[in-house]
MOPAC internal coordinates of N, CA, C and O (Angstrom, degrees):
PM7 1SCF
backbone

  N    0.0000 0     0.00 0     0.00 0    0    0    0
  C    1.4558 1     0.00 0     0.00 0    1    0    0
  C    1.5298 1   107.54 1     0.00 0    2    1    0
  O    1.2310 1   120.42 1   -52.18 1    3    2    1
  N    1.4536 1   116.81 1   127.82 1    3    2    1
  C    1.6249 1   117.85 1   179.39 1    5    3    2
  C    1.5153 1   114.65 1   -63.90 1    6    5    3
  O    1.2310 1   112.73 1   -42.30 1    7    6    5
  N    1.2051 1   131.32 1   137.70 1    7    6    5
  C    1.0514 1   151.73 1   116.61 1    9    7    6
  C    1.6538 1   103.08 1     1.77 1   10    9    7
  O    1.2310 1   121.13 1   -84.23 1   11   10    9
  N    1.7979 1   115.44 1    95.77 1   11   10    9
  C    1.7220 1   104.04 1  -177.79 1   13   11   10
  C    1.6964 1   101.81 1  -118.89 1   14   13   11
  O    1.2310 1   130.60 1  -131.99 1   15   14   13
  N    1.0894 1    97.16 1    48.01 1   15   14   13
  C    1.6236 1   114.82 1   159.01 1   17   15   14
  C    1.6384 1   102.79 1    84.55 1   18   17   15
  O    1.2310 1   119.13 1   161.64 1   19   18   17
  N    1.1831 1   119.26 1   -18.36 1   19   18   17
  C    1.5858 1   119.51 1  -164.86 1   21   19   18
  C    1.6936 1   101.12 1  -110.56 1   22   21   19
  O    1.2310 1   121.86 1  -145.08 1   23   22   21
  N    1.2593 1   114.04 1    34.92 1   23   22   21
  C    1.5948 1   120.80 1   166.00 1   25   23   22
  C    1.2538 1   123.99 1    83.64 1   26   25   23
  O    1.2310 1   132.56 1   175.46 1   27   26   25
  N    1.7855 1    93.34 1    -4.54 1   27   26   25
  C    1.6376 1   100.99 1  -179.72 1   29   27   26
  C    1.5521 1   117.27 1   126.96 1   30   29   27
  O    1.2310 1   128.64 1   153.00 1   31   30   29
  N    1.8322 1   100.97 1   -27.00 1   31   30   29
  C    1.8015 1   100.17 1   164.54 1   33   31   30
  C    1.9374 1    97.04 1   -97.01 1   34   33   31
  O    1.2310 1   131.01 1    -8.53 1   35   34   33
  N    1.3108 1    96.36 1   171.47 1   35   34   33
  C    1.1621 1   138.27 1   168.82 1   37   35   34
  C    1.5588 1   119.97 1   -85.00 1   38   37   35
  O    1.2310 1   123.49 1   -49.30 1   39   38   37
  N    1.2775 1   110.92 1   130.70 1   39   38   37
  C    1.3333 1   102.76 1  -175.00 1   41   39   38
  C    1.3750 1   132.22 1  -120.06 1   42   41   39
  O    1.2310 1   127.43 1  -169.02 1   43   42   41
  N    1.5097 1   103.30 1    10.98 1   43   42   41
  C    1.3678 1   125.42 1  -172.09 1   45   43   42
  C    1.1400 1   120.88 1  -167.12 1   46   45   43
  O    1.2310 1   106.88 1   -50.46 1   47   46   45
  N    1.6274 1   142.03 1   129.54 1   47   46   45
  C    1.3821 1   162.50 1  -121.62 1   49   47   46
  C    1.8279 1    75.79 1   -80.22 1   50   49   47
  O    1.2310 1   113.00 1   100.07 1   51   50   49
  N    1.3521 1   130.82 1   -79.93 1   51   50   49
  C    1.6039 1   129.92 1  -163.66 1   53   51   50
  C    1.4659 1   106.04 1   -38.69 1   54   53   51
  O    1.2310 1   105.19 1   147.41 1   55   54   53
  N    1.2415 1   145.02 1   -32.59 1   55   54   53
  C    1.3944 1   156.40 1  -145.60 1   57   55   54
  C    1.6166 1    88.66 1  -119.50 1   58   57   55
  O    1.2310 1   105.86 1   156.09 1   59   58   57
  N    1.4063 1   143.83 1   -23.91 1   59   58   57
  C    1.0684 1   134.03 1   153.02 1   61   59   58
  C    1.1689 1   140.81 1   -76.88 1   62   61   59
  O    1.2310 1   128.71 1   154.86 1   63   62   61
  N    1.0601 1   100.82 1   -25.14 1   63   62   61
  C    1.6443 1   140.50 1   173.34 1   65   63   62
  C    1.6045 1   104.68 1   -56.94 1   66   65   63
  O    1.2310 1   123.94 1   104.40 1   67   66   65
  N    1.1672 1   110.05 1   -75.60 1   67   66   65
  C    1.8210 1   132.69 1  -179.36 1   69   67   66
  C    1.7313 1   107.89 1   -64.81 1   70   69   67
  O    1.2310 1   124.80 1  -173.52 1   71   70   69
  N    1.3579 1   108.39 1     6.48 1   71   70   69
  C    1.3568 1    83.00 1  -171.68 1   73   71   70
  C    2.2418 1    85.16 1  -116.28 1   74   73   71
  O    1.2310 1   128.31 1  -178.27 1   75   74   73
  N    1.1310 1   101.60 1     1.73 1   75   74   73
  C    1.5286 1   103.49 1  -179.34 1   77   75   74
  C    1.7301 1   120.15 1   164.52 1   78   77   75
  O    1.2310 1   127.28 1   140.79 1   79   78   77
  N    1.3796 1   103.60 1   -39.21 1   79   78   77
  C    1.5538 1   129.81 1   164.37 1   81   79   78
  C    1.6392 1   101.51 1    68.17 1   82   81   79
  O    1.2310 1   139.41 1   -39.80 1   83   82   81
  N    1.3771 1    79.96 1   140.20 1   83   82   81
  C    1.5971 1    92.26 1  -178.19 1   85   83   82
  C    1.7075 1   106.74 1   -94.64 1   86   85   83
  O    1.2310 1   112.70 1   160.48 1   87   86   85
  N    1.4417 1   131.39 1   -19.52 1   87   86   85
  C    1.2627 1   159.51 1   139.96 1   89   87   86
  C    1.7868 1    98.38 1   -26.87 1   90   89   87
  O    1.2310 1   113.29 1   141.77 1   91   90   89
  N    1.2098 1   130.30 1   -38.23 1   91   90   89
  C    1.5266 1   131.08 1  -165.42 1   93   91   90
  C    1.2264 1   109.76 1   -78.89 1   94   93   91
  O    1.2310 1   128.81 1   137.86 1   95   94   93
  N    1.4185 1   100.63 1   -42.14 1   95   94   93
  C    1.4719 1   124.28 1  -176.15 1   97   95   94
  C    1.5245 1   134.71 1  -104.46 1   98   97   95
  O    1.2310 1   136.42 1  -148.84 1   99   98   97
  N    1.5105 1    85.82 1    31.16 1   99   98   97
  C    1.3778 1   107.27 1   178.39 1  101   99   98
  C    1.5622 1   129.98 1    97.68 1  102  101   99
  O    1.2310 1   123.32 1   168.60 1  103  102  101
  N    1.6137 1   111.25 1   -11.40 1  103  102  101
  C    1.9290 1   104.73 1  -175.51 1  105  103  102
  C    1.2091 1   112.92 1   -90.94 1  106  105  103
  O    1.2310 1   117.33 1   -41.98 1  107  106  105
  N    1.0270 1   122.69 1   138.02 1  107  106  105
  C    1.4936 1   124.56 1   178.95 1  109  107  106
  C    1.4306 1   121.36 1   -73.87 1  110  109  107
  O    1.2310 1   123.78 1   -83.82 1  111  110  109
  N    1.4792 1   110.35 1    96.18 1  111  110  109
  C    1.9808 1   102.22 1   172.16 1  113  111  110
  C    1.3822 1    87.67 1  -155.87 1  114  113  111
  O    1.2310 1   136.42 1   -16.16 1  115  114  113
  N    2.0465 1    85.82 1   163.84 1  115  114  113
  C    1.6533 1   106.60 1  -161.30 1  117  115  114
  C    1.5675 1   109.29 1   -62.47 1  118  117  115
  O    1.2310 1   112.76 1   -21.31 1  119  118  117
  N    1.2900 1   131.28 1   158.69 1  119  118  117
  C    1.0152 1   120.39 1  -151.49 1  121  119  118
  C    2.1984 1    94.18 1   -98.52 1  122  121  119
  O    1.2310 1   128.66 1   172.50 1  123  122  121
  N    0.8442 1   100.92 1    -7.50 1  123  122  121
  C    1.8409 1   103.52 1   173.83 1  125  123  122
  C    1.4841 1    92.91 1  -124.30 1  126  125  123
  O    1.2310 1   131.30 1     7.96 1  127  126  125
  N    1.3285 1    95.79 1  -172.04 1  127  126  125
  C    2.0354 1   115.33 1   168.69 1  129  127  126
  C    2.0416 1    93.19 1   103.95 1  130  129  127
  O    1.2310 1   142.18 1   -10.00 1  131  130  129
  N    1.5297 1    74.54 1   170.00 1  131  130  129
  C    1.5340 1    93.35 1   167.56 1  133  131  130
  C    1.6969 1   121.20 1   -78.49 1  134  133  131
  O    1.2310 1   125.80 1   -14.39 1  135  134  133
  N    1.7599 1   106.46 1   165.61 1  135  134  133
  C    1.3753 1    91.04 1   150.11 1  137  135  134
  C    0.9950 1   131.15 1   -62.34 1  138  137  135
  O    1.2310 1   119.49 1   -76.06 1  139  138  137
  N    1.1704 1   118.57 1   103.94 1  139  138  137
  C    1.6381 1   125.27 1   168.29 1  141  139  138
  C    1.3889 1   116.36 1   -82.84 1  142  141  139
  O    1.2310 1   116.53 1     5.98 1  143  142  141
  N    1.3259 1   124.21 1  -174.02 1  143  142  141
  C    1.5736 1   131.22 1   152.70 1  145  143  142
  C    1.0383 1   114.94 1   -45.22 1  146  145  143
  O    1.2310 1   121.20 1   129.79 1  147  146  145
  N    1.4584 1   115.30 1   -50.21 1  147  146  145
  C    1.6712 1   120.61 1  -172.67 1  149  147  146
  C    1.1975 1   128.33 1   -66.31 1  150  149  147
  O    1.2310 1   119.73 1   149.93 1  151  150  149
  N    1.7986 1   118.12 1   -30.07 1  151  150  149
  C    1.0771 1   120.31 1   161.94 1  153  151  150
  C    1.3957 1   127.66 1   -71.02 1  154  153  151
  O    1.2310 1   127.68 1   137.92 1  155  154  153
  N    1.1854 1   102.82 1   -42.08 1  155  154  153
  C    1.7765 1   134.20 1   175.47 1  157  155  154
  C    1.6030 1   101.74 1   -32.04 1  158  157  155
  O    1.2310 1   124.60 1   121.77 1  159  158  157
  N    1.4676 1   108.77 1   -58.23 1  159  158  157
  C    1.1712 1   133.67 1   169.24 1  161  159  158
  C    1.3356 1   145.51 1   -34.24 1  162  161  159
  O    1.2310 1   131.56 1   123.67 1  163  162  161
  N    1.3522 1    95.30 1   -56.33 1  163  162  161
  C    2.0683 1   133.32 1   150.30 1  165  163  162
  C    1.5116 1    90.34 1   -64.52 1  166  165  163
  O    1.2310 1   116.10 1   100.35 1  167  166  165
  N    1.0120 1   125.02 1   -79.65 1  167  166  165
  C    1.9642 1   123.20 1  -162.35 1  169  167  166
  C    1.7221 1   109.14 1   -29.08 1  170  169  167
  O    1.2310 1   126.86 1   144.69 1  171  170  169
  N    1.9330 1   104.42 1   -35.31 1  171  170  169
  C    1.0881 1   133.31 1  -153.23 1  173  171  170
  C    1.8276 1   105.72 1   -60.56 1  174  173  171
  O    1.2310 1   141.18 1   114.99 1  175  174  173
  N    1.3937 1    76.50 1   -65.01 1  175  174  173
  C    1.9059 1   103.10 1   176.01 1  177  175  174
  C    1.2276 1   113.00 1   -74.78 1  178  177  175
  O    1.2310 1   111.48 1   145.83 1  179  178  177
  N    1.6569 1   133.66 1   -34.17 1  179  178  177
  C    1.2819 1   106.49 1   178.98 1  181  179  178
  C    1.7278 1    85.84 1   -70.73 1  182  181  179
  O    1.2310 1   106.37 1    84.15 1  183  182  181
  N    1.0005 1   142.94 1   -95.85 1  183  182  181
  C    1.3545 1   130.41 1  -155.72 1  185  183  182
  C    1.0062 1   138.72 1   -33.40 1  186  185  183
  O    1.2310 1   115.33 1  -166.54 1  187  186  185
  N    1.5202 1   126.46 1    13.46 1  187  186  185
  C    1.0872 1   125.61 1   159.66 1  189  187  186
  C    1.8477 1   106.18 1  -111.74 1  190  189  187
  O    1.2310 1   125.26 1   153.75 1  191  190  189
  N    1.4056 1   107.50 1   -26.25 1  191  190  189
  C    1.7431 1    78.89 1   158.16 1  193  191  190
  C    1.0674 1   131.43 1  -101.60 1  194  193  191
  O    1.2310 1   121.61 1  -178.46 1  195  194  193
  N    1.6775 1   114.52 1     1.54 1  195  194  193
  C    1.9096 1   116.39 1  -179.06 1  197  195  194
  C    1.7946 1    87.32 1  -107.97 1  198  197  195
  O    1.2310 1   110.89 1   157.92 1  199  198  197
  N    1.3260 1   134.73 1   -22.08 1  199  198  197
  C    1.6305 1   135.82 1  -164.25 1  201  199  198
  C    0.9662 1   138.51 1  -114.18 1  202  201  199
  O    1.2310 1   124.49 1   179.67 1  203  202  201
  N    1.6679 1   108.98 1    -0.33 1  203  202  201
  C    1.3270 1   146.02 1  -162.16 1  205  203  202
  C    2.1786 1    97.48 1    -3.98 1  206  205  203
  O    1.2310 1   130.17 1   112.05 1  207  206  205
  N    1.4220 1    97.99 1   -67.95 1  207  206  205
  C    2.1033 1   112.36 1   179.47 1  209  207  206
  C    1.3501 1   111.08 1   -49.30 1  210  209  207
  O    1.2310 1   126.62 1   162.10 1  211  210  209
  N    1.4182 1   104.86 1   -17.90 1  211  210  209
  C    2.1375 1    85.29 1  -173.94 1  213  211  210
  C    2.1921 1    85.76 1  -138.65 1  214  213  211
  O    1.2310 1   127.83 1   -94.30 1  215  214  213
  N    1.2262 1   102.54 1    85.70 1  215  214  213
  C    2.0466 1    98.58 1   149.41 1  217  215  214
  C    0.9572 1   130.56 1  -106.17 1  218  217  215
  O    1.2310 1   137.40 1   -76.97 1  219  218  217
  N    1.5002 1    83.90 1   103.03 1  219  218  217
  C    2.1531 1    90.02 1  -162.59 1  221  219  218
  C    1.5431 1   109.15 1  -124.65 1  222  221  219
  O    1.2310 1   121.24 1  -167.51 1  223  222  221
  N    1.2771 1   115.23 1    12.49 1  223  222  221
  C    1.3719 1   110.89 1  -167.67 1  225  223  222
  C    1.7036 1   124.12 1    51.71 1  226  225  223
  O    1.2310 1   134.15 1   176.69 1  227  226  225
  N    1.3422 1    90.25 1    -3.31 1  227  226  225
  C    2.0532 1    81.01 1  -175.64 1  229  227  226
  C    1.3583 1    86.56 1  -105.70 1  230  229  227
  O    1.2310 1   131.28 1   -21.31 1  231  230  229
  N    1.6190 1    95.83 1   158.69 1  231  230  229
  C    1.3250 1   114.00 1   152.71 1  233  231  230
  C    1.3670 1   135.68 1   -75.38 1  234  233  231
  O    1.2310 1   123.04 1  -118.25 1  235  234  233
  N    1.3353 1   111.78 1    61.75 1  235  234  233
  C    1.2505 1    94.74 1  -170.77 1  237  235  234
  C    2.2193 1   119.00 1   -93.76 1  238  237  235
  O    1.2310 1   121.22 1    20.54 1  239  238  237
  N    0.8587 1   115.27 1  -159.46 1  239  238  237
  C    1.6486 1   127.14 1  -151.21 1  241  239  238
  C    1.9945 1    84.99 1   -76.97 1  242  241  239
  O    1.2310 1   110.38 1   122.10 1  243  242  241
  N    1.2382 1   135.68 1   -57.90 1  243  242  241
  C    1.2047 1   111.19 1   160.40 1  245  243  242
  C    1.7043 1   133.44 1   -35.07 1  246  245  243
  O    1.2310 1   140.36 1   120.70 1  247  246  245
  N    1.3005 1    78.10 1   -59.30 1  247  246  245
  C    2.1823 1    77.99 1   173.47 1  249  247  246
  C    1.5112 1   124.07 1   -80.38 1  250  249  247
  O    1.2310 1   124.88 1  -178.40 1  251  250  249
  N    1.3274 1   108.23 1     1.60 1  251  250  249
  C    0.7970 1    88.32 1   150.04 1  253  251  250
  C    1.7290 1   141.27 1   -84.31 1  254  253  251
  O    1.2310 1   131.62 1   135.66 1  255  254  253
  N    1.9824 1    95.18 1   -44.34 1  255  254  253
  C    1.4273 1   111.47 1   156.02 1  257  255  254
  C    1.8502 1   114.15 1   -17.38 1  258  257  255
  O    1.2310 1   133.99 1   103.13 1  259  258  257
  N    1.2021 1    90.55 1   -76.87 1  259  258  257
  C    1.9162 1   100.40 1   177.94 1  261  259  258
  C    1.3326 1   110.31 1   -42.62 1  262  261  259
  O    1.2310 1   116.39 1   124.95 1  263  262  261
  N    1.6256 1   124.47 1   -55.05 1  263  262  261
  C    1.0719 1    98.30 1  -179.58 1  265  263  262
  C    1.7901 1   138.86 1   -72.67 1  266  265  263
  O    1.2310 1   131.77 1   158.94 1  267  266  265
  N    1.4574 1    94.87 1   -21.06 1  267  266  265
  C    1.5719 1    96.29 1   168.92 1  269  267  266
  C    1.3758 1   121.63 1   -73.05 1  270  269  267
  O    1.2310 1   120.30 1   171.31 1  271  270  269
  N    2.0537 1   117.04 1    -8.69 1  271  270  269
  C    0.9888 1   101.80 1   173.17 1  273  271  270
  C    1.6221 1   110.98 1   -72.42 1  274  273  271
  O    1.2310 1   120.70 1   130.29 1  275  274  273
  N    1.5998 1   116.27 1   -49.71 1  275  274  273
  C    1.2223 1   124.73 1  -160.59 1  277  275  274
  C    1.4443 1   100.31 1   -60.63 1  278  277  275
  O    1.2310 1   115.39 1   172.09 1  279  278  277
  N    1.5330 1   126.35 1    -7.91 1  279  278  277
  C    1.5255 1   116.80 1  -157.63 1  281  279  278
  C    1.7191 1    85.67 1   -89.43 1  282  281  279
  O    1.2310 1   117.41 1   145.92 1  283  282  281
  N    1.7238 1   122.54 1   -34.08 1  283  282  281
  C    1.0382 1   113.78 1  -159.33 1  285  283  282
  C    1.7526 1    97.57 1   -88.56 1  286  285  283
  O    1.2310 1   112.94 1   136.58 1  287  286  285
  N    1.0585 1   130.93 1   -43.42 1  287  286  285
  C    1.5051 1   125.97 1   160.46 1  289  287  286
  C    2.0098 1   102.55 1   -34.66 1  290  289  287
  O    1.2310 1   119.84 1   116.59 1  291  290  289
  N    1.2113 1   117.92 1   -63.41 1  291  290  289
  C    1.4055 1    94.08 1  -173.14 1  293  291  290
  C    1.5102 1   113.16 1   -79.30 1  294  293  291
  O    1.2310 1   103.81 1  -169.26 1  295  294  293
  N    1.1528 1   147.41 1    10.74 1  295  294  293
  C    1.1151 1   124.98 1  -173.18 1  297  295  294
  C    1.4155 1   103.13 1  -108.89 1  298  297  295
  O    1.2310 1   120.10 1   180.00 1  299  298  297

């Protein structure tokens, strides 16, 4: 997963979105905005059932990995 200038997390729902989206695969969040709570939140739960080792609410360069895998398993 590239390096998207912010050290490796993501810092906003669009930039999470494009890198696999948790929105694809079923979680409900706005499709722009910042990290908020709400996303934080979603980041929260997929990582504890696809991330169980890292619940951190951020997006970082692991979750993301996971999520583009699971995006390509469900699609």
């Amino acid at each position: 997963m590239p390096d998207l200038g912010t050290g490796g997390a993501v810092r906003d729902a669009a930039s999470c979105a494009s890198a696999g989206g948790v929105a694809e695969i079923g979680y409900r969040v706005a499709a722009e905005g910042a990290l908020d709570p709400a996303l934080a939140s979603v980041l929260r739960a997929f990582q504890r059932h696809w991330r169980g080792e890292a619940v951190t609410g951020q997006a970082d360069a692991g979750t993301l990995a996971r999520l583009l895998a699971v995006a390509r398993l469900c699609g």
